[in-house]
N, C-alpha and C positions, 0 to 999 in steps of 0.2 A: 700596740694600741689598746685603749680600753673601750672596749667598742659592747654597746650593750642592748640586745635585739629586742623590738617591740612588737613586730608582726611583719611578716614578711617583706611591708613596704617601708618598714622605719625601723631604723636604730638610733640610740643616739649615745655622747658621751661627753666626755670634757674635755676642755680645750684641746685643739690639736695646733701642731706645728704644720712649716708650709713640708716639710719630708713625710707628712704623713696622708695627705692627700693621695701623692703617686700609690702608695699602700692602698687607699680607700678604691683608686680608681682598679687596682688589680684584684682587688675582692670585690669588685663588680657595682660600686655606687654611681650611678649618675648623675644624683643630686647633694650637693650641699647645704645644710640653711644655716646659719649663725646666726645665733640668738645671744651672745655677748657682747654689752655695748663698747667699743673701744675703750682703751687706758683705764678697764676695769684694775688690770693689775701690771704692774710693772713689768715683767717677762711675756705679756702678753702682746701675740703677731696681732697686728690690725686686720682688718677683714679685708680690707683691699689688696692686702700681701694675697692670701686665701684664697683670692677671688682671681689675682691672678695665677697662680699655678695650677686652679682648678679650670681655667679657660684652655693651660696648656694641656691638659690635661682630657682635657672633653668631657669636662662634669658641669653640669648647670650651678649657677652660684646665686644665693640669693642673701641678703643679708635683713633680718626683722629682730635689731635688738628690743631686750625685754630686760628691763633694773629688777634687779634682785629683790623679791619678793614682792611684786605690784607687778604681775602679770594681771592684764584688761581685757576686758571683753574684744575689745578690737582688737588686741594682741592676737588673741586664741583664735577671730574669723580670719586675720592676715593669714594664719600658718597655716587652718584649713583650707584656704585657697591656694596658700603653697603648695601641699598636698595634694591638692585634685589637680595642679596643670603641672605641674612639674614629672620631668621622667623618673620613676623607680628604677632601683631602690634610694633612699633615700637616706643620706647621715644627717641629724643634728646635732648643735652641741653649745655648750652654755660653757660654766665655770666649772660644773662636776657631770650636767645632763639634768639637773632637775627641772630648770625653767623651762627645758624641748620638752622633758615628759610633760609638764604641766601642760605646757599649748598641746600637746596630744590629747592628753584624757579633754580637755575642754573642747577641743577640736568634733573630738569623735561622740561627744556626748548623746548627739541625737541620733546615732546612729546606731550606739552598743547600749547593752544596759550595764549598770554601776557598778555590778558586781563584777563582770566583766573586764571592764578598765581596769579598776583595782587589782585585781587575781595577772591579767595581765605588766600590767608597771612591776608591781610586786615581785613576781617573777625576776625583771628584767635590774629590780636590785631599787625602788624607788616606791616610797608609800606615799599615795596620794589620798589619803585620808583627812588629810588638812584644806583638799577641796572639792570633798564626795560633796556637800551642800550644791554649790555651781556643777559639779558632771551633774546631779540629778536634779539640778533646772534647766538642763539642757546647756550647760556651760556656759551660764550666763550669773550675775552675781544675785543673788536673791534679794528682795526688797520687802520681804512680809517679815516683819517684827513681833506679830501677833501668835508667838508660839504657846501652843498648848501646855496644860504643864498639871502635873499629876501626883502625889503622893507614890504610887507605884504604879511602874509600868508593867507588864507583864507581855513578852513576845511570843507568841505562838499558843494556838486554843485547841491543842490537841489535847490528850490527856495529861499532861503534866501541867499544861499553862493552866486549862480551865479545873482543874484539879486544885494547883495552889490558891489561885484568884478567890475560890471556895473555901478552902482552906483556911485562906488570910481573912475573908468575909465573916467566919464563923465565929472570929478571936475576938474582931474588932469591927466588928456593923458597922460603923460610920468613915472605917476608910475608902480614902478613896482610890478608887484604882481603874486603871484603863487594859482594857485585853485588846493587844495588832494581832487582826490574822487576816486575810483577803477571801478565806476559802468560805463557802455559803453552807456547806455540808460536812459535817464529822462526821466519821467512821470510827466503829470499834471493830480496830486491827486484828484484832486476837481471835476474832471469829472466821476471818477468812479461810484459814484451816480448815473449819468446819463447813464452809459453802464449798470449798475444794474436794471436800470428801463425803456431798451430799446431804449433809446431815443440817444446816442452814441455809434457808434463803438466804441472795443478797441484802434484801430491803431490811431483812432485821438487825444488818450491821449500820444501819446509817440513820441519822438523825438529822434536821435541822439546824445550823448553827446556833440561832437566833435562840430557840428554843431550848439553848445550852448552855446562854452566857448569864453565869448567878447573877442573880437579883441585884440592882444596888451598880454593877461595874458595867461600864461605857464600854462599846466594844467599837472598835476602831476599825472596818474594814477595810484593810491598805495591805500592801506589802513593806514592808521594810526594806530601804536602800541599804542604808550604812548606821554604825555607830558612832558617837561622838562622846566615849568615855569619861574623859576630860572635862566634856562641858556639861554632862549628864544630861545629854540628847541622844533619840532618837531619830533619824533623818528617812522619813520615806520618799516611796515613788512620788514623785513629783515637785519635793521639795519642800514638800511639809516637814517641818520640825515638832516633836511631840518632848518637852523636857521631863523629868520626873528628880525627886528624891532618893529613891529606890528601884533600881531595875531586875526584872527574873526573865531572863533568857531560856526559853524551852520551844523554838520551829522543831524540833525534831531534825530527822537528817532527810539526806538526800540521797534518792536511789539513783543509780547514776545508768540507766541503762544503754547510755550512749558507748560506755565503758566497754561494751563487747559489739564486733563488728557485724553488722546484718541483722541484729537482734530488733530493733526499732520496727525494720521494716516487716519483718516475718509474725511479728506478735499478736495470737487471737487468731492464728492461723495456722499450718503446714505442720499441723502438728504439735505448736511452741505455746508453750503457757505459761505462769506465773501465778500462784495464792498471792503474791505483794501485790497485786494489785484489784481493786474492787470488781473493776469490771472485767478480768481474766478468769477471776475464780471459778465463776462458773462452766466456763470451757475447760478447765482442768475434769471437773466432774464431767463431763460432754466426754473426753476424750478417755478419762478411763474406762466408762459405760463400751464405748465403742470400740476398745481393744480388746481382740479376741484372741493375737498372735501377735509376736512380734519384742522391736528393744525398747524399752522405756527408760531414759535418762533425767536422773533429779542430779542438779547442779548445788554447790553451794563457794561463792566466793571467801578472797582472805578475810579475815575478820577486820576490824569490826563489823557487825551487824545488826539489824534489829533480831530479835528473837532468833536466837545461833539455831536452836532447834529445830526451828520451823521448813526448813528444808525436808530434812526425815521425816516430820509429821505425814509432810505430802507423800512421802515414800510408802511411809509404813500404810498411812490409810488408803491409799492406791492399789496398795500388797494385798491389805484386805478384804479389799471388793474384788480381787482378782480371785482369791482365794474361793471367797464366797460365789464367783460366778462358775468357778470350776476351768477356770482358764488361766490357771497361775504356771503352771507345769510346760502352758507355751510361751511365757512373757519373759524376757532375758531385763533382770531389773539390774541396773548399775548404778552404783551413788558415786558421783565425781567431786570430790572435797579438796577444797585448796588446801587444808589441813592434816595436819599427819595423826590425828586422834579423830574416832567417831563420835564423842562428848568429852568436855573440857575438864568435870567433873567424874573422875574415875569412877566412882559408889556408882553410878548410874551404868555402866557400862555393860557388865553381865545383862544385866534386863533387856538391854537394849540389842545384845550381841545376837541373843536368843531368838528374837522375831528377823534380825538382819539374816538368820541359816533358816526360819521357816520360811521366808517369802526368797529363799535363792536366792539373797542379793549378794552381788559383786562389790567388793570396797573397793573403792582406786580411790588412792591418796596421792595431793601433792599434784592433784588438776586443777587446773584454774580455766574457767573457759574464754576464749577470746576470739571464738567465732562462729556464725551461725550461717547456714544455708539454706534457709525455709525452703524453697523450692526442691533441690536438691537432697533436703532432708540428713543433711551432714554436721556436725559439731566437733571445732577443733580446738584442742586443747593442749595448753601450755603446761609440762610435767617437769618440775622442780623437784627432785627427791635430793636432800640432803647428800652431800660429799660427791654429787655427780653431775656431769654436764647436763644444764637444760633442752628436752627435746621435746616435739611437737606430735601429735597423735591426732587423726582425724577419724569419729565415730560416725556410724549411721544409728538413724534413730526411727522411729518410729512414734514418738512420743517424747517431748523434752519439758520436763519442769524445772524454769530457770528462776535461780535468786540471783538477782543483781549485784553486781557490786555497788557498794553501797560509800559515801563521804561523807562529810558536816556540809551543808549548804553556801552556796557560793561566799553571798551575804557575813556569812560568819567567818569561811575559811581567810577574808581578806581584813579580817576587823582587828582591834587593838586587843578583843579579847581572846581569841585562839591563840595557841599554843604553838610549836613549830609542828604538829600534823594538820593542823585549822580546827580543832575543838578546843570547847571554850572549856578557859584553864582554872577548875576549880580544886578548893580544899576536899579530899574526897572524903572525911567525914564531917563538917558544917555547909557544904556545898554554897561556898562563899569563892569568888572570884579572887585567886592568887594577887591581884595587884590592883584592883580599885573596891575599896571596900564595902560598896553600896550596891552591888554587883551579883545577883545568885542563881544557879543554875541546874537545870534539874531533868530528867530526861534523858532521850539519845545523843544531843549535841555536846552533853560535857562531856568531862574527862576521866571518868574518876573511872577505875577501872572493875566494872560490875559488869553485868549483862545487862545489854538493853532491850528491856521490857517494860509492859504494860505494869506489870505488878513491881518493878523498881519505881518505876513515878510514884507508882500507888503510895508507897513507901516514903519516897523521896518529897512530897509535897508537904505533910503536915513538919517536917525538918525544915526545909526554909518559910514554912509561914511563920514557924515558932522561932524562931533564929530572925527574921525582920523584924518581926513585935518584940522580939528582947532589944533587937537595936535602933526600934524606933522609941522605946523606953530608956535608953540608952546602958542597956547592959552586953556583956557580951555573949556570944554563939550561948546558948543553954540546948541545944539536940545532936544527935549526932546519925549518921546513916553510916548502917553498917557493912552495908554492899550486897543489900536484900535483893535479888532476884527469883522467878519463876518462872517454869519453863514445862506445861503440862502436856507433856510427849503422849500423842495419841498415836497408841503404838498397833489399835486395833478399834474397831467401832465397839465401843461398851467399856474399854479399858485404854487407863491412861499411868505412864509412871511420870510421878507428879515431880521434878527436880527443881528442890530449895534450895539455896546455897547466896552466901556470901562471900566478903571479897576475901581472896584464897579458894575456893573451894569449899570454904567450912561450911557443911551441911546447917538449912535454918531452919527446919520443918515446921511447920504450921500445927499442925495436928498429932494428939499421940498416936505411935505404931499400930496399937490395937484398931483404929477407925483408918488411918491412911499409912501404909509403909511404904514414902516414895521411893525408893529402892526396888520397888514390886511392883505390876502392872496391876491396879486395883479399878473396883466397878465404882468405888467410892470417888478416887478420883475424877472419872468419869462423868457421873453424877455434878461433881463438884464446877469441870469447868462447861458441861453442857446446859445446867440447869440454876447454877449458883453465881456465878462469876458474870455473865450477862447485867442480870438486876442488879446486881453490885457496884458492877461500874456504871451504868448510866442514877442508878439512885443513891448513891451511898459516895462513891469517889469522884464525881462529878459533883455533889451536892455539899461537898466539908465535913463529910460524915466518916469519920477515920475507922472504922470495921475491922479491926486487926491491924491497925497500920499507926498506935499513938507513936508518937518518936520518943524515942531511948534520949535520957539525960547524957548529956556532955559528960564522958569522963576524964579524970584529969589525964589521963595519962593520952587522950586523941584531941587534948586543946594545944 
């Protein structure tokens, strides 16, 4: 049987026979629902056959056919009422299963949110993207015709979105463009490092929204439901539809901290902390201050991630202040890396090896962590090393700085635009979307395969604003991105080895040797990201003011 699971209470699938019932009822179904109207198809058993060998059978039967492709409102409250009185588990089943999954996502609509359904159907082998609109009216058919509609859309007002929006404002004044983000406060991520390691207050990483959206662009305060590709819509919470021209997808990702067991509950506490997040950072400084003795555990998940570095920052500058308190000789520092290299980018490694022997730290590769015991003050980890059986190791800690595992956001993972990992699938040097050409994306949520950072958007934004304006003039891609990342590893308070690199590895330095040699821990660099790179992004890469960042001509040989 083709039997396709949708959550513990329902599966569903296509047409069955009356022999496949006694089946259904030995793998534990109680209920039936037939959602195919009779002498749909020639071979096809009437429901009353069904219904009888489901009575013999001791499985509730109920029968709510649904004509193929004009599933109703009343359709969808029939079967949610199926589902709340009838005994689980539950089979449906249509001509293939899509009209049960359909009365499910509309069923459940007020109960999950959109992303949800989707990620789930999906799953179970069925995209319901053709009626995310009704799940996010609460599964009902929408009747406002009044949709919005924009030259360019622009999703997400982190650095990349309000970066391009700026960008695109600078080329051409009088476009028009709309920025979705729900959040009321941007952060500049890239400082958290530095509140972790004393050296920033919080309040200097955070801004106003309001206060950040250029001049000129509607800022839409919503979440985003779903996408609608095809019909060059965006569908948010509540069933607002926003259509545009032009779309730039840049929410950034999704730290998924449900990913590791216990962690939610322990966090800002027992010890457990996090630079990813604003308001952890400052307990990471809390808790190094207060270590006098003892193990101190920095985590870093499989990749992707945002800033790969940023794990070790926390290390290194931890190391630091340990050193400097004169308590480094009791503090047993371990780095647990999913990864079987300590930076991705070899050139960088020596520098790096050299503070991992002064501050005694322990490499353990090929950990991945998948549980936490705040109270108990334990971390257990999943240890994959190459050509050997996986085993499990459980640490005591004293102090644990954890990086999350990290994904593309739900939203995305389940949309026409991700790829088969759920990032959205673009060209990765015009940073133009693989398959709808209106489409561009830039940030942590694509695909292309750089590091995700602050200084790639930085990068990545004046590429698609000048790549829209060529295709709103109707020429094609004219910029390219070369897979510019940075990564300014503060490997001691006053010195930083500053790593540039694009896609491959190949080093892309900013500055000549003689002022910054990122290969070497310099005061310059230091200077550079505690004193320079602040003002920069809130005045300069916020504002379309490209500082090092004009975009590289298309060449022919990356069209």
């Amino acid at each position: 049987m083709d039997i396709h699971t949708i959550d513990s209470d329902l599966s569903v699938g296509p047409q069955i026979t009356r022999a496949d019932v006694a089946e259904l009822a030995a793998a534990g179904y109680r209920s039936l629902i037939c959602n195919r109207p009779d002498a749909e198809g020639a071979d096809q058993p009437g429901h009353e056959e069904i219904a009888q060998e489901a009575a013999a059978q001791g499985i509730e039967f109920r029968f709510l056919p649904v004509t193929s492709g004009m599933v109703t409102d009343a359709d969808a409250q029939a079967f949610a009422e199926a589902l709340r009185v009838m005994p689980g588990p539950i089979f449906a089943y249509c001509r293939t299963g899509t009209r049960s999954t359909t009365l499910w996502s509309l069923a459940e609509a007020t109960r999950r949110p959109l992303p949800e359904i989707l990620a789930k159907t999906r799953a179970a082998g069925y995209d319901m993207n053709g009626v995310a609109r009704r799940i996010a009216n609460g599964g009902k058919t929408p009747t406002d015709t009044g949709d919005a509609h924009y030259k360019v859309v622009v999703v997400g007002a982190g650095a990349g979105g309000i970066a391009v929006a700026a960008s695109l404002k600078a080329r051409k004044p009088d476009l028009e463009i709309a920025l979705i983000d729900p959040a009321g406060i941007h952060y500049y991520q890239p400082g958290w490092t530095m509140v972790g390691g004393g050296i920033f207050e919080a309040s200097e990483t955070e801004r106003t929204m309001g206060s950040l959206i250029p001049q000129g662009v509607k800022w839409i305060k919503a979440a985003v439901a779903a996408f609608e590709p095809q019909n060059n819509a965006v569908i948010l919470d509540g069933c607002r539809v926003v259509k545009y021209d032009r779309l730039v997808v840049a929410p950034g990702l999704k730290l998924d901290w449900a990913g590791v067991e216990g962690l939610e509950e322990t966090l800002g506490r027992n010890g457990v902390t996090s630079n990813y997040r604003y308001d952890l950072a400052p307990y990471t400084w809390e808790l190094v201050q207060g270590l006098k003795k003892g193990r101190a555990l920095f985590t870093q998940p499989p990749m992707p991630i945002k800033c790969a570095g940023a794990p070790q920052k926390a290390m290194y500058l931890s190391g630091d202040a340990w050193n400097r308190a004169g308590v480094l000789k009791d503090i047993d520092i371990q780095f647990m890396n999913a990864g079987g290299v300590l930076f991705g980018v070899k050139d960088y490694v020596p520098a790096l090896m050299s503070y991992i022997e002064k501050y005694g730290t322990t490499l353990n590769f090929f950990h991945t962590l998948t549980k936490i015991d705040g109270p108990a003050r334990t971390a257990t980890f999943k240890v994959a090393k190459p050509d050997e059986e996986p085993t499990e190791v459980t640490t005591e800690f004293d102090m644990i700085h954890v990086c999350p595992p990290q994904t593309a956001p739900d939203f995305i993972k389940v949309s026409p635009l991700a790829d088969a990992a759920g990032w959205v699938d673009v060209d990765q040097a015009t940073l133009r979307h693989k398959t709808y050409d209106n489409v561009w994306s830039l940030g942590d949520v694509m695909n292309a395969p750089n590091a995700k950072t602050a200084a790639a958007a930085r990068m990545q934004a004046p590429v698609v604003a000048e790549n829209i304006v060529a295709d709103i003039a109707g020429r094609s891609p004219t910029a390219q991105y070369d897979g510019y990342g940075s990564c300014p590893l503060t490997v001691e308070r006053g010195k930083i080895v500053l790593a540039e690199f694009g896609y491959g590895g190949t080093l892309k330095p900013s500055f000549p040797r003689w002022l910054i040699d990122g290969t070497k821990p310099t005061r310059a660099a230091w200077l550079l990201k505690e004193k320079i790179l602040p003002p920069v992004y809130w005045k300069a890469m916020l504002k379309g003011k490209e500082w090092m960042a004009k975009p590289t001509p298309l060449s022919a040989s990356a069209e």
